[in-house]
Each structure stands twice: as C-alpha cells, then as structure tokens.
N, C-alpha and C positions, 0 to 999 in steps of 0.2 A: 504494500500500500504506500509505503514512505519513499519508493522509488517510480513511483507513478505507473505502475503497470498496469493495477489494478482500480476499476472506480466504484465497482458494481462487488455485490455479495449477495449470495444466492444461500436463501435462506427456507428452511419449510418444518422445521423444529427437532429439536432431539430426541432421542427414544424415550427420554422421559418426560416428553410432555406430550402434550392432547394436541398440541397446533404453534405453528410459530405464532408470535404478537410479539409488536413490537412497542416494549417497557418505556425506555426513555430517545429520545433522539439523538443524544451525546451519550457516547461511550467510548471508553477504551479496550485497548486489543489486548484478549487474554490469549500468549502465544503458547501455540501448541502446535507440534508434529504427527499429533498420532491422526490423523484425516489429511494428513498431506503428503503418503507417502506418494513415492517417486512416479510410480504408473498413473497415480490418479493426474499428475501436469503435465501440462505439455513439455516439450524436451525445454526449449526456450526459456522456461520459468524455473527447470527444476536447479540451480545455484541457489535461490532463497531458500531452500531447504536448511540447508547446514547454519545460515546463518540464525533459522528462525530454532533450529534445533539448543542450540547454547543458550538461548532465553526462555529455554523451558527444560530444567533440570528435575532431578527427583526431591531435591532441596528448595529448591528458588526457580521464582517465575520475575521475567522483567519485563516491565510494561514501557513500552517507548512510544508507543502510540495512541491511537483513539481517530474518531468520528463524530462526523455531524451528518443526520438522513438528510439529504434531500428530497429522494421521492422513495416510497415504495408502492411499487409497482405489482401486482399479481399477476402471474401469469398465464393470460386466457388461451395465448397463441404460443405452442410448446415447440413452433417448427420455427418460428422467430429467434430461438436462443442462438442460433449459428450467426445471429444478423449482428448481434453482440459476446461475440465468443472473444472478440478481443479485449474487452474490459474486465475480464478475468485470467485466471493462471490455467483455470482446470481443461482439462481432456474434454471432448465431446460423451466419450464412454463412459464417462465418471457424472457427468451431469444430467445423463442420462440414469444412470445406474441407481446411483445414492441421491439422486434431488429427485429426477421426475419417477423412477420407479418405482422408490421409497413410500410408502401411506401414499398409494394413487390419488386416495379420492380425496387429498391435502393440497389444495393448490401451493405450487410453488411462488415466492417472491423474491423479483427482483429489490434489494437496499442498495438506489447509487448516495454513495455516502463522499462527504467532501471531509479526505483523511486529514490529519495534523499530527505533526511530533509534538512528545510533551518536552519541556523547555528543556526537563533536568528528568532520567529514564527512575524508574521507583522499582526496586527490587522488593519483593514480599518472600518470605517463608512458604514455600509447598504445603498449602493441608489439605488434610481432606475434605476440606465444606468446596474446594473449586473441581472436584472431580464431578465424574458421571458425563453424560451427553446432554447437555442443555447448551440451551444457546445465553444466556444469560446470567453471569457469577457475580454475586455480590462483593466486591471488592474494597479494604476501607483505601481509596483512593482519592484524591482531590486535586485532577491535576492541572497545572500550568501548562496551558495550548502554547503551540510556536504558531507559525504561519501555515498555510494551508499547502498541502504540494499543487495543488489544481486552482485555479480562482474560479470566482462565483461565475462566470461567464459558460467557462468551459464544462463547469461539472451542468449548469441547466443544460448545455449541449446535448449531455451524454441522459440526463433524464430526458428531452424529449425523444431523443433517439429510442431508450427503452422503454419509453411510453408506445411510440410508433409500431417496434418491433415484436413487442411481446404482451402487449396491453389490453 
C-alpha cells in the first residue's frame, strides 16, 4: 500500500464472522503473511512479501501504516474485477478462489482506500486477542498520519473506475 501498488482491498469477511461491515473508515494495517502466500500474487508483487513478513513476528507486530475509505463499493459485476486487477497485488485465481468462491451468497466489496504512513511505525506485543480470521482487531493505537501516497484526485479516479467496473 505504502508503495503505491495497491489502492483497492477486497474484502467479504473472515471465517468468523457472519458478513464483512465496515467499522470505522480510518484504520490501520495489521501486517500479516499468512493470506499472502507467494501463489496467491502475482509474480510482480511477490518482493513485499519478505518485507511485510518481519512486521509480523511470533513476538511483535508493527504497524506503519493505515487508511482512509473512500468508497466501498459491492460487487454486482464479478466479471469486472479483471477491469481493476491492477489496483491490487493478488492472482486472478486467488480472487476468485478465497473472495468470490468463498460464502457465494456474501457479496464481495471493493474498499479503495486513500493509504498513509504513520509519522513514527508503533511496535505492539503479539497476543492472542489479534488472532483468528476477522477483518477487524482492536488495536490500542492512536496514530500520527504522514501524507497520503495517492492524492485526493487520483484515489476518486480509481473509485469511479470501480464504481464503473464492478458496481
């Protein structure tokens, strides 16, 4: 996200919950590897791996990131995700697999989110209240936003596009 690859996140809930909903529209990025192994990205994307693997240890997670939604978008048109394949990291087989095949009758959403680095990265203690598969961990967090990597211009860009595409 903090290298601009990424604008858009494809979201449809974790196994433990009933449905995605989205909480707050500011959040920060709780980093993890275990949904990003190497087959699920594309060749192009897979070097963030390693990097994003060291900010999430068995000890310590480190939060350098976060977001602001711009839109979220549900997705009616499932044949449209190819139209915005580039605003993400992942495979077509993987977004297929684990978003659209996953709880069928849960529609998928598009969150294009406008990222920010936090000023100063905030290392936490690993416990166990941030496991399990939800999209959502309570974090005691309060961070200092940097600048945006995308400006306001360009991120409405990319929500009318997956309004257009997949909407």
């Amino acid at each position: 996200m903090l290298d601009g690859r990424q604008t858009v996140l494809l979201r449809k809930g974790g196994i433990h919950e009933k449905r995605f909903a989205l909480t707050e529209p500011r959040f920060v990025f709780f980093p993890t590897v275990a949904h990003g192994h190497a087959e699920r990205v594309r060749p192009e994307h897979r070097d963030v791996l390693a990097d994003a693997a060291q900010d999430s240890t068995e000890t310590e997670v480190v939060i350098r990131a976060g977001a602001e939604v711009v839109a979220a978008v549900e997705v009616n048109r499932a044949e449209g995700l190819e139209e915005i394949a580039d605003l993400h990291i992942w495979t077509s087989a993987s977004v297929q697999s684990e978003r659209l095949d996953f709880r069928p009758r849960h529609r998928l959403t598009v969150l294009v989110v406008q990222a920010r680095p936090l000023v100063e990265p905030v290392r936490l203690p690993r416990l166990p209240a941030y496991g399990g598969c939800v999209s959502w961990v309570d974090l005691p967090v309060s961070p200092q936003w940097g600048a945006p990597v995308h400006g306001d211009g360009a991120v409405a860009g990319v929500a009318a596009r997956v309004r257009s595409s997949v909407g």
